[in-house]
N, C-alpha and C positions, 0 to 999 in steps of 0.2 A: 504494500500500500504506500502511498506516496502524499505527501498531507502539505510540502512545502516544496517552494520552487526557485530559479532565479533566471530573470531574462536580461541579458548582458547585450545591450546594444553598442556595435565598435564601428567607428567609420573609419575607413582605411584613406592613408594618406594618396594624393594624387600618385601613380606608379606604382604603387607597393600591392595594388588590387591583389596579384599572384601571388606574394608572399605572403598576406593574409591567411590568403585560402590553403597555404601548404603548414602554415602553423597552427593553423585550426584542424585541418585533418591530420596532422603528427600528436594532438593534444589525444586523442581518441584513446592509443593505449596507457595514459597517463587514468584517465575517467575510468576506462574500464577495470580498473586496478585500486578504485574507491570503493568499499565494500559498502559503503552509505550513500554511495549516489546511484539512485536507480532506475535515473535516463537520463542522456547523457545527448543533447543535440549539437553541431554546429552547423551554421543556416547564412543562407546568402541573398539578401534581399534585394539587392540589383547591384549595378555597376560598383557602386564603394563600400555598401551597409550590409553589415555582415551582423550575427547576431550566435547566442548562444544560449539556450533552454537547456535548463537541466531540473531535474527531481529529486526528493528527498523524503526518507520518512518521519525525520526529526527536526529538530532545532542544531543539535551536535551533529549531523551527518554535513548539514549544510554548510556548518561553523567550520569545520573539516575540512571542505570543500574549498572553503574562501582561504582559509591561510595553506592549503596543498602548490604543490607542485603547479598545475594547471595557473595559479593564481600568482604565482611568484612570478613564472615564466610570463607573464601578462600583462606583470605591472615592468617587469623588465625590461619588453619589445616595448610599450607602449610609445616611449619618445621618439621609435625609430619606425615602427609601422602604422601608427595613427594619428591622425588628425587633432583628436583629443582626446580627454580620459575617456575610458568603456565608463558608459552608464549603466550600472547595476542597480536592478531591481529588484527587491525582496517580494515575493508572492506566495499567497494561499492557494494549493490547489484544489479548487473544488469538485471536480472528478476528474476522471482517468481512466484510459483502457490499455493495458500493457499486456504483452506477451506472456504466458505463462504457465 
């Protein structure tokens, strides 16, 4: 079950569109490797806006989440791949259909 969420909206600097997209698909075995995060999206909203949904069954999985790997690596690239800071947002999920 999954009760909390966070959608990270990033807009990629002018040229950097590619490297976005190859640092958000390298984050994947990083996520998969969260035993508290339990979806794990990254998402391409058009030419620059890229984005990142993920799930949670707690407050501590998500807490996890924000100071892991994925989250270091992020604030890291941020000055060199994006435009400006990723806007993070904290969400309730109120339903959900996951695999299972």
């Amino acid at each position: 079950m999954v009760a909390l969420g966070l959608f990270v909206l990033l807009e990629a600097k002018p040229g950097k569109e590619d490297e976005v997209e190859v640092f958000l698909k390298e984050a994947l075995p990083e996520a998969e490797a969260e035993a508290g995060t339990t979806a794990w999206f990254a998402i391409r909203l058009g030419p620059t806006t890229f984005a990142v949904f993920d799930a949670f069954p707690d407050e501590a999985s998500r807490d996890a989440h924000l100071s892991g790997r994925i989250a270091e690596a992020l604030e890291e690239q941020t000055p060199r791949l994006f435009a400006k800071p990723p806007a993070v947002n904290r969400l309730n999920v109120l339903a959900a259909k996951l695999p299972g």
